[in-house]
N, C-alpha and C positions, 0 to 999 in steps of 0.2 A: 487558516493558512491560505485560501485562495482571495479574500480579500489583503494578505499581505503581498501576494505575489502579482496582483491585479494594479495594485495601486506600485508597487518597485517597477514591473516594468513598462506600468503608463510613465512614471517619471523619466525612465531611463530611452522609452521611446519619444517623449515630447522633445528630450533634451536631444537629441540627435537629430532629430528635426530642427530646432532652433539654432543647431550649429553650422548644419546644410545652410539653410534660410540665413545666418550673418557671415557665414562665407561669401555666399554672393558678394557684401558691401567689402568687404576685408580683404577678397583675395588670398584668402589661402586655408589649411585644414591640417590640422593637428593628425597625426598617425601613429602615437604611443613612441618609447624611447628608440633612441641612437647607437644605444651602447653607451661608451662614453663621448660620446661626439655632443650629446644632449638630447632634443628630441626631434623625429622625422616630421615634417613639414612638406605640402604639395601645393606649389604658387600657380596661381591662373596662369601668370605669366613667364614662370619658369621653364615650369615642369607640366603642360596644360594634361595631359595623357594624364599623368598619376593623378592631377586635382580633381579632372571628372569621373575616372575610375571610384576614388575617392567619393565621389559626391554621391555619386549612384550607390555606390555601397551603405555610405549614411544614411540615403533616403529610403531605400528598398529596406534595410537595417529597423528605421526610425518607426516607417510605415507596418512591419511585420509587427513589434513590440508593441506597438498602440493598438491594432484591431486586435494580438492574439490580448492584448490587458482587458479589453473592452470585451471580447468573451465572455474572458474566464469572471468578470463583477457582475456579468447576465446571467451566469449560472450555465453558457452555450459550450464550455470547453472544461476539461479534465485538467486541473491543474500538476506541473511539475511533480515528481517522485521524490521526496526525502532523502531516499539512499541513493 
């Protein structure tokens, strides 16, 4: 089990990393649905407040998941609870 949860959320932290990092070129960050409006979005240049809010939370996000993955594959941390 800790080699499954080591490796879901190194994936799940690289990838939010790599989202941070192509935002830069794109300008802009995906932020889960709208209701039915579709899905919420935060542009550099729109809405710059929500985009960097946004970025910092991806990257601190990104950053947590990756060192606590890298851990828990060292044997340094106590993996997740089942129940």
């Amino acid at each position: 089990m800790v080699v499954f949860q080591g490796v879901l959320f190194l994936f799940f932290g690289v990838g939010l990393i790599v989202m941070d990092w192509r935002s830069l070129k794109t300008g802009w960050l995906p932020c889960g649905s709208n209701g039915l409006k579709g899905r919420l979005e935060f542009t550099r240049a729109g809405q710059p407040l929500g985009y960097w809010v946004m970025f910092a939370l991806y990257g601190i996000g990104g950053a947590w998941l990756v060192i606590y993955s890298l851990r828990l594959l060292a044997g340094h941390a106590e993996p997740l609870p089942l129940r």
